[in-house]
C-alpha positions as CSV (number, residue, x, y, z in Angstrom):
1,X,84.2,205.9,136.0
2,X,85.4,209.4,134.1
3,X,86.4,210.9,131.9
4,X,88.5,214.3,131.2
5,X,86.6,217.2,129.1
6,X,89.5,219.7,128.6
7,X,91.5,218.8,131.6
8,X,87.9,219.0,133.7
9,X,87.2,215.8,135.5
10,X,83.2,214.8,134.7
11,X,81.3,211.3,135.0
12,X,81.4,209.1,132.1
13,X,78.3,208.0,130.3
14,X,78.2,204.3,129.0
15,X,77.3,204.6,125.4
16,X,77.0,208.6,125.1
17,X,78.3,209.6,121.3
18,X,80.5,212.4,120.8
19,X,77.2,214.7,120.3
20,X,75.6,213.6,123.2
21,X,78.6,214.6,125.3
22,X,78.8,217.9,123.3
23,X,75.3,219.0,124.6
24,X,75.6,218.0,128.1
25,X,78.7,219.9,128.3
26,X,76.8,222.6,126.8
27,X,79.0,223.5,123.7
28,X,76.9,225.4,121.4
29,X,79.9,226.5,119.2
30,X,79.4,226.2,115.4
31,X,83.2,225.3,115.1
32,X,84.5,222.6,117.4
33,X,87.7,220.1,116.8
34,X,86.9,216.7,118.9
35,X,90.1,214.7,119.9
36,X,89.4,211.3,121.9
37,X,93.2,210.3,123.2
38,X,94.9,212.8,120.9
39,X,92.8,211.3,117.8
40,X,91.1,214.0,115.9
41,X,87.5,212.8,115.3
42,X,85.5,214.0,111.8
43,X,82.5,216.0,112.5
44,X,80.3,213.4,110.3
45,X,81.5,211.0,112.7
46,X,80.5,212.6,116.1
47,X,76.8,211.0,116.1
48,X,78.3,207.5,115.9
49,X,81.4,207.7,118.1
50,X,81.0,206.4,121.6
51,X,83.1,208.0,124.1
52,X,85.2,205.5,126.2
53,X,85.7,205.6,129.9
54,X,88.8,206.8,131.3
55,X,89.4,208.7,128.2
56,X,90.7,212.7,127.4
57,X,89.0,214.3,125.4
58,X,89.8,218.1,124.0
59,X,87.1,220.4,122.8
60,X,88.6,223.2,120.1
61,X,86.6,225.7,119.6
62,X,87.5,227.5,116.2
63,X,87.2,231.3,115.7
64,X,87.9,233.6,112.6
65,X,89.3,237.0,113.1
66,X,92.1,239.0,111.9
């Protein structure tokens, strides 16, 4: 059982919420863009989302520059 963190092939965690996953990976970034299967996922909704096995899932981390 896995998943794929940015193409990166890790162990899946039955019931682990999109925050959960976020810390174990250890993204501290203010800024991030969650997409489960190409699905962009709302910040607000990150607590509550379980991440399914077998699934993709792309971390964006957002910068501002010029």
């Amino acid at each position: 059982m896995s998943i794929k963190v940015n193409t990166n092939p890790i162990d899946w965690v039955e019931g682990e919420s999109i925050t959960q996953l976020l810390k174990r990976m250890n993204y501290t970034f203010p800024l991030v863009v969650v997409k489960i299967d190409g699905q962009v996922i709302p910040k607000a909704k990150y607590s509550e989302t379980i991440v399914p096995d077998d699934s993709i899932i792309e971390v964006i981390h957002l910068i501002s520059g010029g």
